[in-house]
C-alpha positions as CSV (number, residue, x, y, z in Angstrom):
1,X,0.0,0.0,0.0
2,X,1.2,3.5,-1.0
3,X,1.9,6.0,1.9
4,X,0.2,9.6,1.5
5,X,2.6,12.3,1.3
6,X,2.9,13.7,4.9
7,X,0.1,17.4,5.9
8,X,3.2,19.8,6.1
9,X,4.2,18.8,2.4
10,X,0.8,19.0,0.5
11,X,1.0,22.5,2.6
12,X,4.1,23.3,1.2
13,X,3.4,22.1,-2.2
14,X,0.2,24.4,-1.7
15,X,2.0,27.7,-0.9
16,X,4.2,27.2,-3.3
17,X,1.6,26.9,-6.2
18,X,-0.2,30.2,-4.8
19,X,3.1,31.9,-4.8
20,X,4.0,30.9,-8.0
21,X,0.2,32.3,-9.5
22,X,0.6,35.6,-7.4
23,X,3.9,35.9,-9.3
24,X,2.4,35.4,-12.5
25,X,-0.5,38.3,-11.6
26,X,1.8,40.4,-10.5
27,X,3.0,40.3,-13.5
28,X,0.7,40.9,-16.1
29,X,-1.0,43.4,-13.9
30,X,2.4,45.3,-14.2
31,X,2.3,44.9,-18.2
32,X,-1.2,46.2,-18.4
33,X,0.0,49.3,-16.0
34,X,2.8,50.3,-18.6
35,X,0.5,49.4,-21.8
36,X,-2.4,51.6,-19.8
37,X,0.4,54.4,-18.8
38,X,1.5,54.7,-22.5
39,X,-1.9,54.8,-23.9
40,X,-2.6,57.7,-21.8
41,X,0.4,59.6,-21.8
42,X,0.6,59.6,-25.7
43,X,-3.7,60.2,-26.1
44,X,-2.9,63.6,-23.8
45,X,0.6,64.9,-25.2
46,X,-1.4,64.5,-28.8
47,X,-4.7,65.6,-27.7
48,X,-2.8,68.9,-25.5
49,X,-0.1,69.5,-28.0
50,X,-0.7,68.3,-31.0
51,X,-4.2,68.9,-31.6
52,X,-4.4,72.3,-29.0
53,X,-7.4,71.0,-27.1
54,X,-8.1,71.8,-23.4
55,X,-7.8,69.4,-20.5
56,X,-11.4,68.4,-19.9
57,X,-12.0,67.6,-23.7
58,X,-9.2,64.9,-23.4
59,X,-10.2,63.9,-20.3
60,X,-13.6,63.2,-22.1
61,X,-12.2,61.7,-25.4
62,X,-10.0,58.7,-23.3
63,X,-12.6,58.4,-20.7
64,X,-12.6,55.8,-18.4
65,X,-9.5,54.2,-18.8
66,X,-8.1,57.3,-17.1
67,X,-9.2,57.1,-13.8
68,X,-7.0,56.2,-11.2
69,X,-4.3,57.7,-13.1
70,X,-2.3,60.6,-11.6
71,X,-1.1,62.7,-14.4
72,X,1.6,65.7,-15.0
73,X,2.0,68.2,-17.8
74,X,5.0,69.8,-17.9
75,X,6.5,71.8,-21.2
76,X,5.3,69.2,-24.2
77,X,5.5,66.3,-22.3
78,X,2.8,64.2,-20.2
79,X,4.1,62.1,-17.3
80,X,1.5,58.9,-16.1
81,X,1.4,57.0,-13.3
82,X,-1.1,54.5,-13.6
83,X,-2.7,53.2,-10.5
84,X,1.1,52.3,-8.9
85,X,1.4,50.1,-11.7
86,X,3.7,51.6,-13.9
87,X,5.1,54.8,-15.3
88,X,5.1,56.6,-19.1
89,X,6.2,59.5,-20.4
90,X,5.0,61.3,-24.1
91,X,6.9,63.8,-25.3
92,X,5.9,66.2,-27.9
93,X,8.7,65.8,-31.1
94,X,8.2,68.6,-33.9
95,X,7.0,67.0,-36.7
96,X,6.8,63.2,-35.5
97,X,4.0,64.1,-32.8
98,X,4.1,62.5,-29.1
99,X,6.1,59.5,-28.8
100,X,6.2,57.3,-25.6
101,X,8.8,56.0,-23.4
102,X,9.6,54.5,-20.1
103,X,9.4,57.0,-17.8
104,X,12.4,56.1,-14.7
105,X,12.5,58.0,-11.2
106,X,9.9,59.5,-9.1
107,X,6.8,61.1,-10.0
108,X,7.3,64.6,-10.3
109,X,4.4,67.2,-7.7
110,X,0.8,66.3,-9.7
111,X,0.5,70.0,-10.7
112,X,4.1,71.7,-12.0
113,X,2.1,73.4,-14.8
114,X,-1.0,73.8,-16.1
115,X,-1.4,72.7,-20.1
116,X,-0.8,75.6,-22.5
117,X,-4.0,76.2,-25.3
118,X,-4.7,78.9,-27.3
């Protein structure tokens, strides 16, 4: 007759299989925080810069998909953290439009200044 495997291992073997799934969340939710942080960043720089709309107009235009992002404009370029996930920056390039890229230290104060329109 075959012995069982003993309660602390199945436990073990357990914790380890819940660990390695909580790995594997962690990371997609931190791919879909830089896919959502570039989305955003480049749909403001373009909408604020490129096109000259305001704020709320963007704001409206993305919709959802931008709350719980924190967000900061500073001259032709659009930093987004996006809910702790990740972080994107879009800057404005004269003649190309806003292009994204990894954005690497700490987030800059929310407001440093406001978008530019005429």
């Amino acid at each position: 007759m075959r012995k069982l495997p003993s309660f602390s291992t199945i436990i073990g073997i357990v914790l380890i299989v819940i660990f390695v799934i909580g790995l594997g969340v962690a990371y997609q939710a931190r791919k879909y925080g830089e896919v959502a942080a570039g989305f955003i960043a480049r749909q403001m720089c373009s909408c604020l810069y490129v096109q000259n709309r305001d704020e709320q107009s963007c704001r409206a235009e993305i919709g959802s998909q931008i709350d719980g992002a924190q967000i900061v404009y500073l001259d032709e370029r659009v930093i987004v953290n996006f809910s702790g996930l990740n972080q994107a920056e879009a800057r404005l390039k004269p003649g190309y439009g806003c292009n994204v890229q990894d954005f690497v230290g700490s987030m800059p104060a929310p407001v440093l200044k406001e978008p530019v329109n005429d």
